[in-house]
N, C-alpha and C positions, 0 to 999 in steps of 0.2 A: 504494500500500500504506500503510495506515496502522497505527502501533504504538504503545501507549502514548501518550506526548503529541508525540509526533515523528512528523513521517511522510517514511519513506523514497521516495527515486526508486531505481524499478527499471527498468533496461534489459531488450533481449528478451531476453540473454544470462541473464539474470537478477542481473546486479551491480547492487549498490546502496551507494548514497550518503546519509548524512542529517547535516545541521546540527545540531551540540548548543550549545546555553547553556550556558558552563563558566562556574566562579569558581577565582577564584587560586586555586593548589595541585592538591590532588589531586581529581577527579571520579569517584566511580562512575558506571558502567553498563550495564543489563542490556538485551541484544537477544532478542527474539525472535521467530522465523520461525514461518509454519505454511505448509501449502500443503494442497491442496486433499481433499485424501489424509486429511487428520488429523495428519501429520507433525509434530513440533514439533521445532525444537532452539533452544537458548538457552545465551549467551555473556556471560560476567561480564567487564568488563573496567574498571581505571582508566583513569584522562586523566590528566597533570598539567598547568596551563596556570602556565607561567612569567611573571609581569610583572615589565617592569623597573620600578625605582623611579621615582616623577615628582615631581613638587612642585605637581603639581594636585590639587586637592581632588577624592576620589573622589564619581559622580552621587550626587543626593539620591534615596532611591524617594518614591513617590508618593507624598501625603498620602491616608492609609489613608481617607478618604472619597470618593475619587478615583478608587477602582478599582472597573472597570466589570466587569458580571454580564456571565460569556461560559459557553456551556456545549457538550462534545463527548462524542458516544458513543464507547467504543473500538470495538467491535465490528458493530453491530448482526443481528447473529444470532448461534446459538448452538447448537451439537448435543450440549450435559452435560445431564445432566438431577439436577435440576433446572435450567431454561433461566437465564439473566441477563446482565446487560452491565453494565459498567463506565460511570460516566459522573465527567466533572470538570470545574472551570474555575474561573473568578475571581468573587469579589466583594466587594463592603466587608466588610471582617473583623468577626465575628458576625453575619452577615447569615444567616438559615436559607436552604437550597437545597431546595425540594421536587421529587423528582422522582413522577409518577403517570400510570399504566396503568390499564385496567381488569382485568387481570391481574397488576400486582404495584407495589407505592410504596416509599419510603423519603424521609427526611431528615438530613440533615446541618448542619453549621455552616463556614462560611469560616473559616480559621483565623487566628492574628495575622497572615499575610502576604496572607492573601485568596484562599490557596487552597483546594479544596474538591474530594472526590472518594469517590465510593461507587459501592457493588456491589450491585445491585439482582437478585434473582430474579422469574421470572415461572412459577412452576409448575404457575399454570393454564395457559398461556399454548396457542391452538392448533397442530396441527402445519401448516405450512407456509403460514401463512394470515399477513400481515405484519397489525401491530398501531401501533396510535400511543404514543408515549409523551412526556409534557410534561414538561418541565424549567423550572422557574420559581424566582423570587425572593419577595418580601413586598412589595417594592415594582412588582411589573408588569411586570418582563423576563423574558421566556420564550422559550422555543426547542423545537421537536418534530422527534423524531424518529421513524423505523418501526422496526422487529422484526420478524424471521419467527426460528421455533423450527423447525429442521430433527431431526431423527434419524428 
């Protein structure tokens, strides 16, 4: 199951488990479930992660030219109409993301931390017929993924 930018393990039972990246203090986060139905439910919850104090110098991030273009669908289909997916990932901050369909585009910018994430419609998009869609950078990384438009 994949949600957002985490993806949970589910057992047959249907329990599930997922790792989160916290930072000191307090963490939001929102879960949510669909199942096959249409069902949604969704769960707002804090984290607090407590650190003791150290006397080591906290890691450096990356030197912001450093970070590498990654890109993920959340979804890849979709039965709202109009259809769309959600897509994000990383890249040198200001770096433009093009994502493009033959059925629907968009662009974005990496932000100061090199993240990057948008909501792309597809409203011509066919029904139940999968479609490609490219996810690319300015400098030559790319990634594709499919779509099918259910309802």
């Amino acid at each position: 199951m994949f949600a957002g930018r985490y993806e949970a393990n589910v057992d047959r039972q249907g329990n599930w488990s997922i790792v989160l990246i916290l930072s000191p203090g307090p963490n939001g986060a929102v879960f949510v479930a669909s199942d096959a139905a249409g069902n949604v439910a969704e769960a707002r919850v804090t984290v607090h992660l407590d650190v003791p104090e150290t006397t080591e110098p906290p890691p450096k991030d990356p030197p912001r030219d450093e970070i590498e273009f990654t890109a993920h669908a959340v979804y890849g289909s979709c039965e709202e109409n109009p259809p769309y997916d959600v897509y994000w990932g990383t890249a040198p901050p200001g770096t433009p993301v093009y994502v493009e369909s033959e059925f629907g585009s968009g662009v974005v910018e990496a932000n100061a931390n090199g993240d990057w994430e948008i909501r792309v419609y597809f409203p011509e998009a066919p029904f139940e017929k999968e479609f490609t869609v490219k996810v690319k950078d300015n400098k030559g990384s790319k990634k594709t993924f499919g779509f099918i438009r259910f309802g």
